[in-house]
C-alpha positions as CSV (number, residue, x, y, z in Angstrom):
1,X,47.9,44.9,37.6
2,X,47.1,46.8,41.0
3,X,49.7,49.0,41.0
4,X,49.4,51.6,43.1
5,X,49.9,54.9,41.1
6,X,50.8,58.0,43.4
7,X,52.4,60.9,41.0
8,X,52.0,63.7,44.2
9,X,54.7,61.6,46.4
10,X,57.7,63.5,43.5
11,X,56.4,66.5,44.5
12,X,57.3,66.3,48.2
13,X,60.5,67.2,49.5
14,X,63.5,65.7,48.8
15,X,61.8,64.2,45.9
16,X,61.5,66.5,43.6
17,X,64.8,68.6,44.5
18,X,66.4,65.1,43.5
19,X,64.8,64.8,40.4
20,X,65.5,68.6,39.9
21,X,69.6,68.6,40.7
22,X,69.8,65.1,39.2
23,X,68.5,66.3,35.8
24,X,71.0,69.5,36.2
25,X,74.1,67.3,36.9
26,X,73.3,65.3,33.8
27,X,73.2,68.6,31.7
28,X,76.6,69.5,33.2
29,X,78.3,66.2,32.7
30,X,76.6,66.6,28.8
31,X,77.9,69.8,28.4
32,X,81.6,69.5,29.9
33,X,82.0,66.4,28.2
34,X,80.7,67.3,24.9
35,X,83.3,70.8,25.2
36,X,86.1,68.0,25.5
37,X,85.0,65.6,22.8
38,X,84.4,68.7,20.2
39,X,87.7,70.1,20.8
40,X,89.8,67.1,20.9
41,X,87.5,65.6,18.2
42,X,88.1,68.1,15.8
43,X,92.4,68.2,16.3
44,X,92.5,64.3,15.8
45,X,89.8,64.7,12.9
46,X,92.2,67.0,11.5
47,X,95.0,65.1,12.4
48,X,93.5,62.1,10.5
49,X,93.8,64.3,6.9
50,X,97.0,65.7,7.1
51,X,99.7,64.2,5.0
52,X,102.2,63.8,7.6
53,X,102.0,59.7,8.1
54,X,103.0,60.4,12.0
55,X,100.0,62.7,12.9
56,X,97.8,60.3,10.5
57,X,98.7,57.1,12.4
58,X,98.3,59.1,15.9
59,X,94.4,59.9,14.9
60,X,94.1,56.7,13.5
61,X,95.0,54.7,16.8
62,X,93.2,56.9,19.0
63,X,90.1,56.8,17.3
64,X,90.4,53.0,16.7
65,X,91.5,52.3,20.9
66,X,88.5,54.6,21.9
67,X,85.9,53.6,19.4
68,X,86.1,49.7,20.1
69,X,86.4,49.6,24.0
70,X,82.7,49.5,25.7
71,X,82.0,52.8,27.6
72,X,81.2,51.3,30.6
73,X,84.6,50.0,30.4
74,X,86.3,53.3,29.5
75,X,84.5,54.0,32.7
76,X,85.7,51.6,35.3
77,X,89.1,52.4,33.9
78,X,89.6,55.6,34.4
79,X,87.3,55.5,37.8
80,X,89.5,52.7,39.3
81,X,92.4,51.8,37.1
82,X,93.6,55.1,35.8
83,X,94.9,56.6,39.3
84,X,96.1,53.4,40.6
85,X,98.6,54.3,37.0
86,X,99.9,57.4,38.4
87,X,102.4,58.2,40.7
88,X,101.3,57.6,45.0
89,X,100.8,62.0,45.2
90,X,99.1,62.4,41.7
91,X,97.1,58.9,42.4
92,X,95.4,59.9,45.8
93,X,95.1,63.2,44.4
94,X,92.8,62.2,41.5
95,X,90.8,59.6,43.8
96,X,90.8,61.9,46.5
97,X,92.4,65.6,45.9
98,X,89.7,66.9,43.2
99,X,86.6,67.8,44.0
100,X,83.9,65.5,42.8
101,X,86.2,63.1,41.6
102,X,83.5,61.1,40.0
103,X,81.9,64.3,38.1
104,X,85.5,65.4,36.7
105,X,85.7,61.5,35.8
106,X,82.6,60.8,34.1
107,X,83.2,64.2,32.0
108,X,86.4,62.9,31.0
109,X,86.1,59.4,30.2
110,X,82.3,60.3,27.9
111,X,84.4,63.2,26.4
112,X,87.2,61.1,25.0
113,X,84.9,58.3,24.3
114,X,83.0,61.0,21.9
115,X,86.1,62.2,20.7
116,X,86.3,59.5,18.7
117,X,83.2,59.9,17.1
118,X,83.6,63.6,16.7
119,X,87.0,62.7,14.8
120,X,85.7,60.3,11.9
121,X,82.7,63.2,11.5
122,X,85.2,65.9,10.9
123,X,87.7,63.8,8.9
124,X,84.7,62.8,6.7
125,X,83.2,66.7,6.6
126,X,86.9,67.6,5.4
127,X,86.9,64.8,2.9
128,X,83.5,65.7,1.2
129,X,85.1,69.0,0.2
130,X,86.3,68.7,-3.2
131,X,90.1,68.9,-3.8
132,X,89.7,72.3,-6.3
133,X,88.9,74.6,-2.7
134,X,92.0,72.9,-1.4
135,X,94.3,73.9,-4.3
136,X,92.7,77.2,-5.1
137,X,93.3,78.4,-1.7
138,X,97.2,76.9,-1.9
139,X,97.4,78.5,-5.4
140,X,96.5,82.2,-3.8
141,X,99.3,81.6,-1.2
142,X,97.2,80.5,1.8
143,X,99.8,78.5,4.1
144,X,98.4,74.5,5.2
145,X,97.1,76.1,8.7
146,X,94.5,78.7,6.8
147,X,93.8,76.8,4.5
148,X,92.3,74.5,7.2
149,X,91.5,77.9,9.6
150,X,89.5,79.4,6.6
151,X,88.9,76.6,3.9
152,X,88.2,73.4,5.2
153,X,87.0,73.8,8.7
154,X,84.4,76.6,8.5
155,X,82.8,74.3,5.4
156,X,83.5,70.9,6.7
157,X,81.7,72.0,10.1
158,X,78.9,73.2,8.2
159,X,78.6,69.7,6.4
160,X,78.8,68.1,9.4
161,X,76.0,69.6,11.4
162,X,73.5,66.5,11.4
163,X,75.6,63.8,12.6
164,X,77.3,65.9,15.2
165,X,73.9,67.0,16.7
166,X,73.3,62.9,17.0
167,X,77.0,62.8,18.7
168,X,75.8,65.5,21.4
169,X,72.6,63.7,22.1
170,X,74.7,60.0,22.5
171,X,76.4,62.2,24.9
172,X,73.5,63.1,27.4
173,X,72.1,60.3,26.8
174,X,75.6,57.9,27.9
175,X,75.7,60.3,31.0
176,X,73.5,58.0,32.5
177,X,76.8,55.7,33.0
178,X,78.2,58.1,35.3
179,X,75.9,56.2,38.1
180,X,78.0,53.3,38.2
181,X,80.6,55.2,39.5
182,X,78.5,57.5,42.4
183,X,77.0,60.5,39.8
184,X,73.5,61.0,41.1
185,X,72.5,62.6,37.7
186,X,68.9,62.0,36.4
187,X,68.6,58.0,36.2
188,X,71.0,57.8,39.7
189,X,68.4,59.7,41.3
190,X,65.2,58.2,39.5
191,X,66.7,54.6,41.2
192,X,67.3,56.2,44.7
193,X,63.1,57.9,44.7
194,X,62.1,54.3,43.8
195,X,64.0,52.6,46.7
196,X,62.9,55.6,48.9
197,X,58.8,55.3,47.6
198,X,58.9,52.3,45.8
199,X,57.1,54.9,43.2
200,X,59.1,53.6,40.2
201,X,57.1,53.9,37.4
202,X,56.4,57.5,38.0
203,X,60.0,58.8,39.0
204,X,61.0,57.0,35.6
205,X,58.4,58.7,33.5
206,X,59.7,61.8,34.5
207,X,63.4,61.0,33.6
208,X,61.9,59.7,30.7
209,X,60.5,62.6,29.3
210,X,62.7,65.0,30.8
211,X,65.4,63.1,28.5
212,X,62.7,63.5,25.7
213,X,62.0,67.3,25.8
214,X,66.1,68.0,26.1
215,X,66.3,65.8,22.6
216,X,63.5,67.3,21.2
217,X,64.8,70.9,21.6
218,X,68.4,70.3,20.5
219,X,67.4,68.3,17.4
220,X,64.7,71.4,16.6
221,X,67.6,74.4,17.4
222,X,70.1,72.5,15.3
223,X,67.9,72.1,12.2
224,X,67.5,75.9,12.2
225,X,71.1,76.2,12.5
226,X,71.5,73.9,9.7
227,X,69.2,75.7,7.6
228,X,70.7,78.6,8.1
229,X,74.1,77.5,7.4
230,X,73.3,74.7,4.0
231,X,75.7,75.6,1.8
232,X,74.2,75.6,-1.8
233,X,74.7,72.5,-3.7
234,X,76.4,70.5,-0.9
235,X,74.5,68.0,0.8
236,X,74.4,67.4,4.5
237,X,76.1,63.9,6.0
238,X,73.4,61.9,7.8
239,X,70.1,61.6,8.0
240,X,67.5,63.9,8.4
């Protein structure tokens, strides 16, 4: 193989400023998206283990529409599809009237894709909680909303810590999808150094372990946090 290795050509300008704002425009999309999956996550988790049959069957067919379509899908839907759905005004002003229309997209469509995930996680932290916390706080005359507020939440959050950490990572990792729609995050702008140099190995390395040193730190500060918050004779869901 006589490939010609050249690592200094990502540290010439606008090389490495492109490596630098694609790798902070994947953070953002990570982070926005995974504010929107959490928060929506949790009310359809929660919504999944009331015993209202309405709220129940809402949870359940979100989770199940979300969950089974492909995310590169979801994604040319709501790029292309979604606004065409709207009304003429509202239409042109999601294609055209936002700013970064493809940013604000890709943030939505991974955070409702990961709501779904989020959703089963909490429904399954609530239903690991035995049913004598649930009755105890109804017995000392705790209405349904604290018991959730103060019982179930706070504890089935604290279960849930493992597999949510592995939700946030499929999150910044998926934000590589947002390319096929114009988001010059991390991988977007590893593709446009190689068809600029031709150097693709070595702008790819970089992403790579970029992506690698953001896993590695997350995964390391949420097993602290999970130490510190291990409830005493409850057992974590997932997998160390």
């Amino acid at each position: 193989m006589n490939y010609n290795w050249n690592w200094g050509v990502l540290l010439d300008d606008p090389y490495l400023m492109w490596m630098y704002t694609g790798f902070g425009w994947t953070c953002l999309v990570a982070i926005c998206a995974w504010v929107i999956a959490f928060t929506l996550g949790s009310i359809i988790g929660v919504m999944r283990t009331l015993d209202n049959g309405i709220a129940r069957g809402i949870g359940t067919v979100y989770v199940e529409i979300f969950r089974n379509i492909p995310l590169l899908v979801q994604m040319f839907l709501w790029y292309f599809v979604f606004p065409e759905l709207l009304p003429k005004d509202w239409g042109h002003f999601v294609k055209r009237g936002i700013p970064l229309p493809e940013f604000w997209t890709a943030v939505v469509c991974l955070g409702t894709y990961t709501a779904a995930r989020v959703a089963e996680q909490v429904r399954s932290g609530i239903g690991a909680i035995r049913n004598d916390q649930r009755n105890a706080a109804i017995a000392i005359g705790l209405t349904s909303v604290q018991v959730y507020r103060y019982v179930l939440l706070p504890v089935g959050f604290r279960i849930i810590i493992p597999p949510l950490t592995s939700d946030f990572l499929g999150v910044f990792k998926n934000s590589s999808l947002g390319l096929t729609i114009g988001v010059l995050e991390l991988t977007a702008q590893s593709r446009q150094i190689t068809e600029y140099t031709f150097q693709g190995f070595e702008a790819f390395t970089v992403a790579t372990v970029l992506y690698c040193l953001v896993t590695f730190t997350v995964m390391t500060l949420m097993q602290k946090i999970e130490g510190r918050t291990r409830i005493p004779g409850m057992l974590s869901l997932g997998a160390k």
